[in-house]
Residue frames as a rotation matrix with the C-alpha (Angstrom) as fourth column:
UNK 1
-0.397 0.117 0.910 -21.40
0.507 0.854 0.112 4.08
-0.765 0.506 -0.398 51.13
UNK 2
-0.890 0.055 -0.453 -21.97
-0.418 -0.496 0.761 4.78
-0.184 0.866 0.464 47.59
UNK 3
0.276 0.851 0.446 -25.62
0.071 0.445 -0.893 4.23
-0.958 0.278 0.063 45.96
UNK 4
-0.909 -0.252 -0.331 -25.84
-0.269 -0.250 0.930 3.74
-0.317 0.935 0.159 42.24
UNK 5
0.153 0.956 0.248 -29.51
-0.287 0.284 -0.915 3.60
-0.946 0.069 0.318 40.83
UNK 6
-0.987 0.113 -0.117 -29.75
-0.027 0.598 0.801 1.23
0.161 0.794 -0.587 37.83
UNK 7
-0.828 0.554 0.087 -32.93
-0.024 -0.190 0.982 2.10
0.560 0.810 0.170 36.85
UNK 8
-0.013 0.896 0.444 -34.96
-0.523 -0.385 0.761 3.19
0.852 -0.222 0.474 39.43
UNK 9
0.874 0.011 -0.486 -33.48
0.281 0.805 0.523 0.44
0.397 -0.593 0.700 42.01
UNK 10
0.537 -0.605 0.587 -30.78
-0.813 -0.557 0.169 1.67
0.225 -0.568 -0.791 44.76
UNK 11
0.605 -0.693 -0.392 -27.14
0.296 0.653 -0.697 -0.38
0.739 0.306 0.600 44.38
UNK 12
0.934 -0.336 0.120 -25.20
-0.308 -0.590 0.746 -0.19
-0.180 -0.734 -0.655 46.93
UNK 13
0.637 -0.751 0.173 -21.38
0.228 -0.032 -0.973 0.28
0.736 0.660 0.151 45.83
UNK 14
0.993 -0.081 0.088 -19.76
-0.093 -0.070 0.993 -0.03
-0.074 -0.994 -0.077 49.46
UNK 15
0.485 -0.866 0.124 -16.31
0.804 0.497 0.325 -0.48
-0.343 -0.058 0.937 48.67
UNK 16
0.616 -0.233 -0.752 -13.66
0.111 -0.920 0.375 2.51
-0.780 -0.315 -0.541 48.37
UNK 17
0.794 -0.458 0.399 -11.91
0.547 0.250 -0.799 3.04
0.266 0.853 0.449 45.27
UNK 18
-0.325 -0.911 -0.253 -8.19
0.924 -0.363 0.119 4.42
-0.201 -0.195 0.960 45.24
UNK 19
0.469 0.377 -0.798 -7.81
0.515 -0.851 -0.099 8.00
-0.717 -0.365 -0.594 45.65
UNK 20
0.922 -0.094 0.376 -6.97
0.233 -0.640 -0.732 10.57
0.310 0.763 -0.568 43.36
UNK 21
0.325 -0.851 0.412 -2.84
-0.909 -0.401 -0.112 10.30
0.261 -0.338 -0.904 43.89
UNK 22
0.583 0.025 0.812 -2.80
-0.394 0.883 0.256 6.86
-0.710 -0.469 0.525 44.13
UNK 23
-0.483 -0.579 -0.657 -1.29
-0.785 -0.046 0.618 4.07
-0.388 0.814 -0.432 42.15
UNK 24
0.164 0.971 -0.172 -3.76
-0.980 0.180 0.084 2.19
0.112 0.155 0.982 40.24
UNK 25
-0.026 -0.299 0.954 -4.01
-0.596 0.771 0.225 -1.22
-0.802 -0.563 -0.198 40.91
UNK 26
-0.628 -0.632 -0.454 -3.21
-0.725 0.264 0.636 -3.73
-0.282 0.729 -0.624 38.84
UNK 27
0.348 0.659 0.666 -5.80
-0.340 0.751 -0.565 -6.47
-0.873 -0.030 0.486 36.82
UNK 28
-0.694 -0.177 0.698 -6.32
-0.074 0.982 0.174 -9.17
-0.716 0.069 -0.694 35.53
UNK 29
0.241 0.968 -0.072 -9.42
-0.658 0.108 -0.745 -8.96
-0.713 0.227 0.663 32.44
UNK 30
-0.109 -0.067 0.992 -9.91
0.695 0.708 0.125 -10.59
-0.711 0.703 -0.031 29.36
UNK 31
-0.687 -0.100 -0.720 -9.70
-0.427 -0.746 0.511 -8.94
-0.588 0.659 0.470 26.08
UNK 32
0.132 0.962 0.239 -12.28
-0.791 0.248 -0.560 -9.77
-0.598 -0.116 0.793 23.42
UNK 33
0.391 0.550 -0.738 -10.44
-0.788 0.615 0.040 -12.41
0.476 0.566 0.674 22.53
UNK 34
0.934 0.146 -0.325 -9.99
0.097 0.773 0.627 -14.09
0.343 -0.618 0.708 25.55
UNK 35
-0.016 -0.939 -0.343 -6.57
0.619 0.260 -0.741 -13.08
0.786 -0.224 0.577 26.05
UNK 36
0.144 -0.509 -0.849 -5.31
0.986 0.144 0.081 -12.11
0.081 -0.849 0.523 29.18
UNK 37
0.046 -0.194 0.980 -4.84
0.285 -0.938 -0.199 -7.60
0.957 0.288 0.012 29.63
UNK 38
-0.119 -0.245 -0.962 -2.83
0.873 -0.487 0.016 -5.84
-0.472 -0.839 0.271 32.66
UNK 39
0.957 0.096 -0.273 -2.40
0.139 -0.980 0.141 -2.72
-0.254 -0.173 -0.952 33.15
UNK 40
-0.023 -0.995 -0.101 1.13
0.099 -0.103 0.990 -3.17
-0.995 0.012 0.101 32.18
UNK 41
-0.001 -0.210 0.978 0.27
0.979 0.198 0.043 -3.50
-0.203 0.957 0.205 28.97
UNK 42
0.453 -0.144 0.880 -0.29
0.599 -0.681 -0.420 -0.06
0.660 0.718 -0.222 28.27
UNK 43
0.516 -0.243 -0.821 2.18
0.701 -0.431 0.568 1.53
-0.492 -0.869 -0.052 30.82
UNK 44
-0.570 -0.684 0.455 3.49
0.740 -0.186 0.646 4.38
-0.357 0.706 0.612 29.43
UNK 45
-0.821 0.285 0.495 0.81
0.491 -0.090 0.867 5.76
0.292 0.954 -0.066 28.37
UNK 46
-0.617 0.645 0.450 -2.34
-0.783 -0.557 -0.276 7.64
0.072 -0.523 0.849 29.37
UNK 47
-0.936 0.293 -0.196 -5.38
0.334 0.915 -0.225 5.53
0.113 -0.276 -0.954 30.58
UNK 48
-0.338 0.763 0.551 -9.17
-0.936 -0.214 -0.279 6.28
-0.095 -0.610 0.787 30.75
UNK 49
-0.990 0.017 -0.140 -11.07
0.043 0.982 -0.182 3.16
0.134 -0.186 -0.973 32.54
UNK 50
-0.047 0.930 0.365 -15.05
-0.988 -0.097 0.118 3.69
0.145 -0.355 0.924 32.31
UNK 51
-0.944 0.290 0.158 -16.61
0.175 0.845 -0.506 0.94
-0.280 -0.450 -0.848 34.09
UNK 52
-0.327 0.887 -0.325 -19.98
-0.823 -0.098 0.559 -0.41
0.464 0.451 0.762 32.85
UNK 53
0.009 0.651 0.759 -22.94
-0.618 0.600 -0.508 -2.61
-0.786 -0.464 0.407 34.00
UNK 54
-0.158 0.058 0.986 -23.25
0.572 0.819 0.043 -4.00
-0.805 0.570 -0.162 30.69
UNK 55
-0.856 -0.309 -0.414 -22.71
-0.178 -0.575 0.798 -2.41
-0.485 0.757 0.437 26.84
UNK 56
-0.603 0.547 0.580 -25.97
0.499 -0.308 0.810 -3.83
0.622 0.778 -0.087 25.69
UNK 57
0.178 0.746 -0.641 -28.29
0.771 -0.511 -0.381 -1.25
-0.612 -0.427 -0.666 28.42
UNK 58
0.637 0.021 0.770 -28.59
0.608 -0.629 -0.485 1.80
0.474 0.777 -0.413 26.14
UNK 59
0.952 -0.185 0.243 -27.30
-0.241 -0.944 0.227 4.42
0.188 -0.275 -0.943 28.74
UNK 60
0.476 -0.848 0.231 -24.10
0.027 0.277 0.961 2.90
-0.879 -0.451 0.155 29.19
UNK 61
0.000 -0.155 0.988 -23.69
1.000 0.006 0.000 2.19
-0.006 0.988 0.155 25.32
UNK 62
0.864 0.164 0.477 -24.43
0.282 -0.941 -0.187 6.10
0.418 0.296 -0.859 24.88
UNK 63
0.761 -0.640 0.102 -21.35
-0.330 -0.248 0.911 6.54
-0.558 -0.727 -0.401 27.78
UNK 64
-0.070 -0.972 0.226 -18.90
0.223 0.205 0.953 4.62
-0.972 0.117 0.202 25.67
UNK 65
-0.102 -0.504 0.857 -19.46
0.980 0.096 0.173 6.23
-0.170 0.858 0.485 22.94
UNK 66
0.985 0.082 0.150 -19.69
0.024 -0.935 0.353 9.74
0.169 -0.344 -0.924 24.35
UNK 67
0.546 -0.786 -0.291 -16.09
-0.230 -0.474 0.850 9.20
-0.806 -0.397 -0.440 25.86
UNK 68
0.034 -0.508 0.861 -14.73
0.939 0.311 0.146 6.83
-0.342 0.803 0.487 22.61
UNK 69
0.485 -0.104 0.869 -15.53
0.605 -0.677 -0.419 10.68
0.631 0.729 -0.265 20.49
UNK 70
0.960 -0.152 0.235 -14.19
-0.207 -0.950 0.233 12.68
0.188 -0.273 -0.944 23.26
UNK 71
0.508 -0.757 0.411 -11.20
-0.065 0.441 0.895 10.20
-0.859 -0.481 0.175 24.16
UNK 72
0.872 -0.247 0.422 -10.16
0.489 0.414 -0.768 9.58
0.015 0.876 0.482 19.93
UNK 73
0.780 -0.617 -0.104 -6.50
-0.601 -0.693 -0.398 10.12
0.174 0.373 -0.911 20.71
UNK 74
0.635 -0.462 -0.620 -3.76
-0.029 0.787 -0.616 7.45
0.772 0.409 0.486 19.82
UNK 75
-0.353 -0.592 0.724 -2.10
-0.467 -0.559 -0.685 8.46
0.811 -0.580 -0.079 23.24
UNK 76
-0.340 0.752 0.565 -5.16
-0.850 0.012 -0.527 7.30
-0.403 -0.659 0.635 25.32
UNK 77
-0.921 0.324 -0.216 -5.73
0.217 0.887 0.407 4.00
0.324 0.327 -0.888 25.73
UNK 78
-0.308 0.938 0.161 -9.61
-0.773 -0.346 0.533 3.74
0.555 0.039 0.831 26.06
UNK 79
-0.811 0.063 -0.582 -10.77
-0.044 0.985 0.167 0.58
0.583 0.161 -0.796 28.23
UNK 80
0.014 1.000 0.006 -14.09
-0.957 0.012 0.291 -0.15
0.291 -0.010 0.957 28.65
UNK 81
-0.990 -0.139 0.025 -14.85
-0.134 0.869 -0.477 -2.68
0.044 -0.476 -0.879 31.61
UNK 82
-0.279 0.854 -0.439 -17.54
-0.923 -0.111 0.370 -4.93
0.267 0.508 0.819 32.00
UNK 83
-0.279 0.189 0.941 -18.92
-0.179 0.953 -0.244 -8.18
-0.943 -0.236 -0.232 33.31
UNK 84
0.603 0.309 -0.735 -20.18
-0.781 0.041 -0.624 -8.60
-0.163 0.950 0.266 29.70
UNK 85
0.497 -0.477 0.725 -18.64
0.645 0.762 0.059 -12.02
-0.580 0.438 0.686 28.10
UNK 86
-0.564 -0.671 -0.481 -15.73
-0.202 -0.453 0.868 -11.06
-0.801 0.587 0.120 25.51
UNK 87
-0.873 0.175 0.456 -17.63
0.483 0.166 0.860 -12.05
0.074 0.970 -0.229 22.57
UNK 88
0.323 0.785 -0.528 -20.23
0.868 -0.468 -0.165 -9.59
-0.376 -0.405 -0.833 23.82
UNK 89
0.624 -0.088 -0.777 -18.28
0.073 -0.983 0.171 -7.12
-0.778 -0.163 -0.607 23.93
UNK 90
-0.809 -0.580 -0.092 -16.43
0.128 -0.326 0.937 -7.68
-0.573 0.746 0.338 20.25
UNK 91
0.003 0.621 0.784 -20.04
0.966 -0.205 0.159 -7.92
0.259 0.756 -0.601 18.50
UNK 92
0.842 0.537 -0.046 -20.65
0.515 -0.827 -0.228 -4.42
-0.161 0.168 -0.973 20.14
UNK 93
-0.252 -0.725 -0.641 -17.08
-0.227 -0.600 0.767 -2.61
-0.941 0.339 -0.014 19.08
UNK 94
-0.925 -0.124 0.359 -17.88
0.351 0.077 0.933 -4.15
-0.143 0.989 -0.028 15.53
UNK 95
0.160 0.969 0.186 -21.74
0.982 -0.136 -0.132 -3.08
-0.103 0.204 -0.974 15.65
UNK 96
0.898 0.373 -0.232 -20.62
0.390 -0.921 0.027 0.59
-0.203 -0.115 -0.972 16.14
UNK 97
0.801 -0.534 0.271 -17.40
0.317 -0.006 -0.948 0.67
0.508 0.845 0.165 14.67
UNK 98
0.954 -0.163 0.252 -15.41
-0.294 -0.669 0.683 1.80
0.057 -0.725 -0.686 17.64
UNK 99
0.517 -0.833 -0.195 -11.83
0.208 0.344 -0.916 1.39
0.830 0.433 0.351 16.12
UNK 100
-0.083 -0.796 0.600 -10.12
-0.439 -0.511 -0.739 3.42
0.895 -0.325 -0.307 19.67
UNK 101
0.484 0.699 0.526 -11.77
-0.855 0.251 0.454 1.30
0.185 -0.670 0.719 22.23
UNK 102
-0.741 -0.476 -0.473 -10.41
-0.291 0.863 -0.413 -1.68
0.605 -0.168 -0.778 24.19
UNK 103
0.180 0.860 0.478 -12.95
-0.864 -0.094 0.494 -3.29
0.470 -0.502 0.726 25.65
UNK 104
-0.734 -0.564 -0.379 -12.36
-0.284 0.761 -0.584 -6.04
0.617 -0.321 -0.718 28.52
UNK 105
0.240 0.903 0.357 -14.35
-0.593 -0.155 0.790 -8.16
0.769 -0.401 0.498 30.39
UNK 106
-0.778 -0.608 0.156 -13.96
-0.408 0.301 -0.862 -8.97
0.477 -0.735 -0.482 33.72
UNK 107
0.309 0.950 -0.036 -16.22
-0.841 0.291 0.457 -11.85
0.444 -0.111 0.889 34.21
UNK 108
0.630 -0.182 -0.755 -13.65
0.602 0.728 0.327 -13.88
0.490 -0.661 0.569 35.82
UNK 109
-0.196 -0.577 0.793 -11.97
-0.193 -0.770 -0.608 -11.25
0.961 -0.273 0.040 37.57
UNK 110
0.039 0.406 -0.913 -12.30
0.945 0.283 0.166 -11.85
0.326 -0.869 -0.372 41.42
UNK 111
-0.265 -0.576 -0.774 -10.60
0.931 -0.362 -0.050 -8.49
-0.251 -0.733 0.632 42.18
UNK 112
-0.475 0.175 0.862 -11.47
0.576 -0.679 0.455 -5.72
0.665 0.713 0.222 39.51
UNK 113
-0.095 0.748 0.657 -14.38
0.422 -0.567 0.707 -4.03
0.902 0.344 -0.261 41.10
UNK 114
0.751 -0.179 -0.635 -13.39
0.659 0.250 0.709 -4.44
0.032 -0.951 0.306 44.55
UNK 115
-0.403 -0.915 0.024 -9.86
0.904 -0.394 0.167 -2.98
-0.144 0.089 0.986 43.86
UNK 116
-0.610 0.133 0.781 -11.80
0.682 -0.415 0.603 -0.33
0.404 0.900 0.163 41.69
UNK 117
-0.800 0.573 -0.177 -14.61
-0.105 -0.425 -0.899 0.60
-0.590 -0.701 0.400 44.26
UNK 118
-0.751 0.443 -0.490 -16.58
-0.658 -0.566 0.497 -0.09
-0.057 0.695 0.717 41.32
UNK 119
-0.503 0.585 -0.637 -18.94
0.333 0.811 0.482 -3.31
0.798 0.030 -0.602 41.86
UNK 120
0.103 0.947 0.305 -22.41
-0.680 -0.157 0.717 -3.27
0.726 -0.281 0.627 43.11
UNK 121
-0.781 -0.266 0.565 -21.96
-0.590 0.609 -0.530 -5.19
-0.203 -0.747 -0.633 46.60
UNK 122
-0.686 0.622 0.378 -25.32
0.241 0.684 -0.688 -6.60
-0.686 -0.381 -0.620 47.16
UNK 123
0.120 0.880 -0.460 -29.20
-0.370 -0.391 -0.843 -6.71
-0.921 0.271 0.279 45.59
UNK 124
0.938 0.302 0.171 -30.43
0.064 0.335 -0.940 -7.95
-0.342 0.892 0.295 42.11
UNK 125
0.849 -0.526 -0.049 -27.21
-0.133 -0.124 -0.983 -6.25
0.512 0.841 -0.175 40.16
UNK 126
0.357 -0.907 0.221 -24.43
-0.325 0.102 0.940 -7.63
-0.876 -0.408 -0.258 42.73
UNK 127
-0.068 -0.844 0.532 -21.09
0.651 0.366 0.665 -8.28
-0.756 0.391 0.524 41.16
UNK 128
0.460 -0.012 0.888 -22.20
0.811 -0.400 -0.426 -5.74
0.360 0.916 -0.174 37.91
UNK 129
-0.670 -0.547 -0.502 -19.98
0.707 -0.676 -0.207 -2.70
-0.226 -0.493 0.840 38.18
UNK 130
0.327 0.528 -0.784 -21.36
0.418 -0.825 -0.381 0.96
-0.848 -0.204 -0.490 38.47
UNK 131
0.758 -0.451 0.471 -20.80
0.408 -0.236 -0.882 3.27
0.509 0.861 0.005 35.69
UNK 132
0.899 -0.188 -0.396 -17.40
0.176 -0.673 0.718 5.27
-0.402 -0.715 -0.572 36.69
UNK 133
0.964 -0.185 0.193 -14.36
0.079 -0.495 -0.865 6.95
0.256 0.849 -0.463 35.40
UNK 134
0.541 -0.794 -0.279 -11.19
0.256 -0.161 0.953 6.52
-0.801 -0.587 0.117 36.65
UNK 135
0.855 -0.512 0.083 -7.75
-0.387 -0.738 -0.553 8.72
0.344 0.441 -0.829 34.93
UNK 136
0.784 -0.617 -0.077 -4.62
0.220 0.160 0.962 7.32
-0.581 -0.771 0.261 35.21
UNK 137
0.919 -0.125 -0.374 -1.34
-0.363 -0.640 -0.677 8.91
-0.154 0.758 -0.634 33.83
UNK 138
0.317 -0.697 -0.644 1.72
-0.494 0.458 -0.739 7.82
0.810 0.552 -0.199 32.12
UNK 139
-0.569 -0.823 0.003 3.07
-0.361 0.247 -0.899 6.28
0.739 -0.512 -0.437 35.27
UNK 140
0.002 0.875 -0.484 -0.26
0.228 0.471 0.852 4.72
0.974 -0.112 -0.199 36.66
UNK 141
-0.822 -0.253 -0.510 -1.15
0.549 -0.109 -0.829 7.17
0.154 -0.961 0.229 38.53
UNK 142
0.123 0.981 -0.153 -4.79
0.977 -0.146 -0.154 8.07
-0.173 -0.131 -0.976 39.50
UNK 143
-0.892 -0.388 -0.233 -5.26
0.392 -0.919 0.033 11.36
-0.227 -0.062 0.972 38.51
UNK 144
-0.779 0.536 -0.326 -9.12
-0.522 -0.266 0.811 11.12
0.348 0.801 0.487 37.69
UNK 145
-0.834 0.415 -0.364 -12.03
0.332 0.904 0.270 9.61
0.441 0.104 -0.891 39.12
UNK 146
-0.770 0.623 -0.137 -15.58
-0.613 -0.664 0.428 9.55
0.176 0.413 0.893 38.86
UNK 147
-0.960 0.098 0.262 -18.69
0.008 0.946 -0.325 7.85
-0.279 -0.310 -0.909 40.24
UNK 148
-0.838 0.546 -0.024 -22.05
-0.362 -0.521 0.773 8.42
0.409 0.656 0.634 38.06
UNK 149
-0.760 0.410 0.505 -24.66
-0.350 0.396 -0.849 7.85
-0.548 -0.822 -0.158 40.66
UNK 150
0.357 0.870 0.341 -27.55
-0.230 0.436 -0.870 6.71
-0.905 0.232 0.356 37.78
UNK 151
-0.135 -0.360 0.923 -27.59
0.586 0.722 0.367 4.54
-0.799 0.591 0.113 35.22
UNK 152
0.604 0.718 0.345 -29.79
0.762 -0.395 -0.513 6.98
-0.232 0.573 -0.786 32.96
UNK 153
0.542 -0.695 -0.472 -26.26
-0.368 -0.701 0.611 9.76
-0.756 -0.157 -0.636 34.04
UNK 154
0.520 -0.854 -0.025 -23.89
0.313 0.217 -0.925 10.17
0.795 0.473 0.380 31.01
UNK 155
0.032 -0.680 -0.732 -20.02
0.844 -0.373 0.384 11.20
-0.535 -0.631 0.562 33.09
UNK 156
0.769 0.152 -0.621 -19.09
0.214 -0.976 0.026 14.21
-0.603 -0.154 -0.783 33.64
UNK 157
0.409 -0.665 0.625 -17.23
0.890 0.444 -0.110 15.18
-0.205 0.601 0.773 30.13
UNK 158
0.702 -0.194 0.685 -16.06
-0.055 -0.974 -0.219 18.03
0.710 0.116 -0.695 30.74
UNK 159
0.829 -0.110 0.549 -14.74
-0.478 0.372 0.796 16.74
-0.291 -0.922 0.256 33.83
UNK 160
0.605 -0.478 0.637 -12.71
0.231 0.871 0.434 14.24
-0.762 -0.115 0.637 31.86
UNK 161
0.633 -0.415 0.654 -11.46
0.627 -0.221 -0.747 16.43
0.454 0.883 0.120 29.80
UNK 162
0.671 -0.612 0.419 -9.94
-0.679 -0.734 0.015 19.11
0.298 -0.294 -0.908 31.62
UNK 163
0.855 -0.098 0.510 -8.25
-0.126 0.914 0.386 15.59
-0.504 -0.395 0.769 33.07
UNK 164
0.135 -0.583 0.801 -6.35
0.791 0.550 0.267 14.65
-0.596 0.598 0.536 30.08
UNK 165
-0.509 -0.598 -0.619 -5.29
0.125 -0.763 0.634 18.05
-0.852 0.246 0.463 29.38
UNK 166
-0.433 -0.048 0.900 -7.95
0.825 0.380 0.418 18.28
-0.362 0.924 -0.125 26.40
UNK 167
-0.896 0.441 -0.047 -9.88
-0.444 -0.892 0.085 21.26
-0.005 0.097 0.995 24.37
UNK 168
-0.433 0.886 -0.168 -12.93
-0.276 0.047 0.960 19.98
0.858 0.462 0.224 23.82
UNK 169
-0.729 0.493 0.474 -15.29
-0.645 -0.265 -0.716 20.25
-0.228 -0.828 0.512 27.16
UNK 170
0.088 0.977 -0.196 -17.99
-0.921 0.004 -0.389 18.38
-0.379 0.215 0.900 25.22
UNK 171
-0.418 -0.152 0.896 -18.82
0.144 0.962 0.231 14.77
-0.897 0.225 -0.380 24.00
UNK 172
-0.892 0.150 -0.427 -19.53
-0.436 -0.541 0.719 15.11
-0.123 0.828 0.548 20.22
């Protein structure tokens, strides 16, 4: 079992995400405006998925916009998940201008985090997801994944670069 500390409080995150060689599963979120977003939509394409407790805690917010500068490539879809409400999560892409971001929430999702490995099971923050990182390449396959054991933890960007085949080792 995975732990994730969210500030100083031990999450347990019991649930196995696909392996590196997998094919990612498919969801179901909402975009931020309420429409409907698979994974089909961007097939074809590269994929990073950071999973977030919520965009307005600071240390997440710092995470998506650590990978948004390291991820800024029209290739790479960007999607930022989230129990967050969709109109949550358009005030914060317009508060910070974040033009490469997709941001989805999966507040009616049943399956996301489960599928993902990425939802807190039990305790205060059940159902909120962990932070984590998941790679998947043109042909949605896993090729990438990450599980940041504290909230207070940016991911490992270096990590996610060498991933997606990039130069830059650093978040700007």
């Amino acid at each position: 079992m995975r732990t994730f500390d969210y500030d100083g409080i031990a999450c347990p995150v019991d649930l196995t995400p696909p392996e590196v060689g997998d094919n990612a599963p498919d969801f179901t979120l909402l975009d931020v405006d309420f429409n409907d977003y698979t994974l089909a939509r961007c097939h074809g394409q590269r994929k990073v998925l950071l999973t977030v407790p919520s965009v307005d805690e600071a240390a997440p917010a710092d995470a998506v916009l650590g990978v948004s500068a390291l991820v800024d490539d029209p290739d790479v879809a960007l999607l930022v998940i989230s129990r967050d409400t969709p109109v949550t999560l358009r005030r914060f892409l317009a508060d910070r201008e974040l033009m490469n971001v997709t941001a989805l929430s999966a507040f009616r999702s049943e399956n996301f985090g489960a599928s993902y490995g990425a939802m807190i099971t039990d305790g205060r923050y059940a159902a909120l997801f962990a932070t984590c990182v998941f790679v998947i390449d043109e042909n949605d396959t896993l090729v990438h994944e990450q599980f940041v054991e504290k909230l207070s933890q940016a991911p490992d960007y270096a990590a996610l670069a060498a991933s997606l085949g990039l130069e830059r080792a650093e978040a700007s």
